[in-house]
N, C-alpha and C positions, 0 to 999 in steps of 0.2 A: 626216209622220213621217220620223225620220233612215232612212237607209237605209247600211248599215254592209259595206262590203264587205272581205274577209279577204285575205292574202297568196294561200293558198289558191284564191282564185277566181279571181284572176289567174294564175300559175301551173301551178295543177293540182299533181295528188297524185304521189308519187314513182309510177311503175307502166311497167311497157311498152309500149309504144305500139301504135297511133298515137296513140290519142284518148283523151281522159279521160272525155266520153259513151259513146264506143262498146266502148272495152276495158275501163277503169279501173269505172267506174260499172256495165258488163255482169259483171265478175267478181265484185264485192259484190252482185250481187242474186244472182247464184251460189249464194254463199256462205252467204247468207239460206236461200235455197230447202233448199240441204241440211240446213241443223238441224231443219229443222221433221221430216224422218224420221230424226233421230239419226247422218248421218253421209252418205257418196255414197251414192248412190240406184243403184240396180240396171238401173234405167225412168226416162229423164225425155222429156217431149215441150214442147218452147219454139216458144212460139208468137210471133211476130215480127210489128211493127204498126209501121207506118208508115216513120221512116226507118230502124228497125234492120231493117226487110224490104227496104227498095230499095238499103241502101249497108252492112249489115251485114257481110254476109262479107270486101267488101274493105276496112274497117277493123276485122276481128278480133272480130266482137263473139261470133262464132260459137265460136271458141277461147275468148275470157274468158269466157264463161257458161257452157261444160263444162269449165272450167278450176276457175271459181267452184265448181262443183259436186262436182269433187276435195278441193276444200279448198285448191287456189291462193290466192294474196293478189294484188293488181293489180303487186308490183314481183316476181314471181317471175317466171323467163325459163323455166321449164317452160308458160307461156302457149303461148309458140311452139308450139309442137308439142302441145297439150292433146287434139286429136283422136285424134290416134295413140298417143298416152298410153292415153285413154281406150276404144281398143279393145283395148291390149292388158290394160288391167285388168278389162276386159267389162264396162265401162257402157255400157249400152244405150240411145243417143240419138238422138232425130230431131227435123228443124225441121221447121216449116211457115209460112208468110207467111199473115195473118191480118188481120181486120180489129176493134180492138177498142174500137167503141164510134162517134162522129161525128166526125170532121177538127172541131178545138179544141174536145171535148170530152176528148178523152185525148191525154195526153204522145207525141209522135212516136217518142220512145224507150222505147217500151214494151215489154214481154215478157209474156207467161202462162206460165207453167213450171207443169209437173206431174210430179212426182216419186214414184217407190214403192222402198219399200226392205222386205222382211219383208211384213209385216202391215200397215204404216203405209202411206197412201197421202195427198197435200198437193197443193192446188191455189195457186198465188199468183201474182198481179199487181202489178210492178212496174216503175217508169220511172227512168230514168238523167237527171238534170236538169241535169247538165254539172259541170264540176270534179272528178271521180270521184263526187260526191252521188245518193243515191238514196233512194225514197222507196214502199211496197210499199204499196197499196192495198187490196188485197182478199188475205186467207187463205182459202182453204175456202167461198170466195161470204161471207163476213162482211167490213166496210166496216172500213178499220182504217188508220193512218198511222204507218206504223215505218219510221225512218230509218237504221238502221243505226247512230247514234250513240251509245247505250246499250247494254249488257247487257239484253238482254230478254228476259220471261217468257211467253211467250203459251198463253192455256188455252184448252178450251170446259170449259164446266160447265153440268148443267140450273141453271136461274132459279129458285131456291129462295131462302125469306129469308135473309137474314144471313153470303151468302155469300161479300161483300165483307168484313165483319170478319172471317172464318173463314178467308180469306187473306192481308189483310193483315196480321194474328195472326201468321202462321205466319211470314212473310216477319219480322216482327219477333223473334220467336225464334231465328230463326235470324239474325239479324244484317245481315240486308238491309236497305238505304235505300233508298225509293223514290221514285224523281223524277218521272217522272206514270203514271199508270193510266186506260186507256179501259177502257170498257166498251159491246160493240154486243150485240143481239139482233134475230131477224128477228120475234118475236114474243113477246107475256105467257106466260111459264109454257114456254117453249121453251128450245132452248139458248141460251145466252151464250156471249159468245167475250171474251174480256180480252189484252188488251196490258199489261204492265208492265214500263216503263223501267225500270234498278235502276241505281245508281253504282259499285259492285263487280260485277265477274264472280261468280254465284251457283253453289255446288257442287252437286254430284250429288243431296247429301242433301237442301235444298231443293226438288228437282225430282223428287224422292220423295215428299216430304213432302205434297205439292201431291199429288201420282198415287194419293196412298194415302187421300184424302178421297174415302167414296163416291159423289158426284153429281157429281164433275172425271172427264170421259171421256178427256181426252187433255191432256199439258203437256207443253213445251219449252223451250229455252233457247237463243235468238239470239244468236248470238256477236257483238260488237260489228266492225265492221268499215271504218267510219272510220278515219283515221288517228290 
């Protein structure tokens, strides 16, 4: 198989430095983390696996992922200083070095972040795989692959029938295209958790629309965060 490599991957993404694994790639999973509770989070706890725990701090990963979590972008120079930032708007953050999973079972550049804002409380898993690209594995203990490349929808909903046409419906009334849709469950008849890529940034009223179906417990909207 060809193998297709971009400007991109040589390069790296416009951002602050050092690194585009440790800053560029830490800020977008950030970034991720905070939509899943609708904005900065009040509480986050980042948990740090492998090299973002032995060489993290001095290449910033530690500022680009409370940076991310502000709503930084990887070329904003408010990076710098993201800690201090973040205590004086009282996010309340702490690290901890962790171990998540077997040496070349999981990405070296991994995180766990856990975030609460209000009422909403999000667990998520995700690694930095170099050129600023990132790739978030697990929402809420549900197995999942969001890249940050799309606009994305993510729900739980109980496993009822027909409750993939009943969204994908609704997604189409409202003028959403969609580019792919996972769908995990930890078991028959239990929650569902859904991923959907969309090609347009999705408004408010979609993610309404979606919250106001009685068997959807919780939906979101991931801001796309690629360049």
């Amino acid at each position: 198989m060809e193998l297709l490599v971009s400007l991109l991957d040589i390069i790296g993404p416009v951002m602050v430095g050092p690194s585009s694994s440790h800053t560029a790639g830490a800020c977008r999973l950030g970034l991720l983390a905070r939509n899943l509770v609708g904005g900065t989070p009040e509480h986050a706890r980042l948990e740090l696996h492998g090299s973002f725990a032995r060489t993290g701090e001095g290449h910033g990963t530690d500022k680009a992922l409370v940076g991310g979590l502000m709503g930084f972008r990887p070329d904003d120079e408010r990076l710098r200083t993201a800690l201090q930032i973040a205590e004086r708007e009282g996010l309340d953050y702490r690290f901890e070095k962790t171990k998540l999973g077997e040496d070349g079972e999981t990405h070296p550049n991994t995180v766990r972040i856990t975030v609460e804002r209000g009422d909403r409380r999000a667990e998520m898993v995700g690694s930095s795989l170099g050129a600023g690209r990132v790739l978030v594995t697990r929402i809420d203990g549900y197995p999942v692959e969001v890249s940050g490349n799309y606009h994305t929808i993510v729900l739980v909903a109980e496993d009822v029938r027909g409750s993939i046409a009943r969204i994908t419906s609704i997604l189409s009334d409202d003028g959403v295209n969609i580019a792919t849709l996972r769908l995990s469950r930890k078991e028959r008849g239990g929650d569902a958790f859904m991923v959907i890529e969309v090609d347009d940034p999705p408004d408010d009223q979609v993610r309404d629309d979606l919250r106001a179906l009685s068997w959807v417990k919780w939906a979101f909207k991931l801001d796309k965060v690629s360049a």
